[in-house]
C-alpha positions in Angstrom: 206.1 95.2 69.0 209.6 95.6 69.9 210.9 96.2 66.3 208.3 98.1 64.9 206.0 96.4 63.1 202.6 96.0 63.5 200.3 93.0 63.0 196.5 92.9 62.4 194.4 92.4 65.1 191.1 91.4 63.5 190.8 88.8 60.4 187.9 89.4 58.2 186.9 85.7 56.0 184.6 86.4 53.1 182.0 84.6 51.1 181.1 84.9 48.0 179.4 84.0 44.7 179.0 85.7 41.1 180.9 89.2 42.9 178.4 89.4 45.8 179.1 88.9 49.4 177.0 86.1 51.1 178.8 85.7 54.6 181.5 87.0 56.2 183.3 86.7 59.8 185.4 88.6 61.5 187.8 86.9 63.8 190.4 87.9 66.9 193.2 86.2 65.1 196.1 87.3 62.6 196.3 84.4 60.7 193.9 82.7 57.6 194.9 79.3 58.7 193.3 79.5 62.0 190.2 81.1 61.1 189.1 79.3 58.4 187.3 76.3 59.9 185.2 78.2 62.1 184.0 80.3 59.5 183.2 77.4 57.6 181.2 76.0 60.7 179.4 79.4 61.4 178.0 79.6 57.8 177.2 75.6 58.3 174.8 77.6 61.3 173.0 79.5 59.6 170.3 79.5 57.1 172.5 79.8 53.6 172.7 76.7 51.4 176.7 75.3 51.7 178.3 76.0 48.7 179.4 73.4 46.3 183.1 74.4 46.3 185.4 76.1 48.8 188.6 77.6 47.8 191.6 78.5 49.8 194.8 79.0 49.6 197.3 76.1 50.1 198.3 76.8 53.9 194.8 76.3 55.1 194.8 72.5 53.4 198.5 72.2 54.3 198.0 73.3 57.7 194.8 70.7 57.9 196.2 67.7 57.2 
């Protein structure tokens, strides 16, 4: 980057329930918003029950619409 900063390279979603982690993903993209669906769709893959309730911040559902 030209003016110094530096900016993740790897996003890292987590599941979880009661403290524990069920399910994560790790993702070549810097941003929640664009990493969120698929993460969703991966755990929809797999053998884990879907959870009830997902929570996420409001960009994700702003960014969705």
């Amino acid at each position: 980057m030209k003016n110094g900063q530096l900016k993740a390279g790897y996003n890292i979603q987590v599941g979880t329930e009661n403290q524990f982690i069920l399910f994560y993903t790790i993702h070549q993209r810097p941003t929640d918003t664009r990493c969120f669906i698929p993460h969703v769709e991966k755990l929809s893959s797999i053998s884990l029950p879907m959870p009830k309730t997902i929570i996420a911040d409001a960009l994700i559902w702003k960014r969705r619409k």
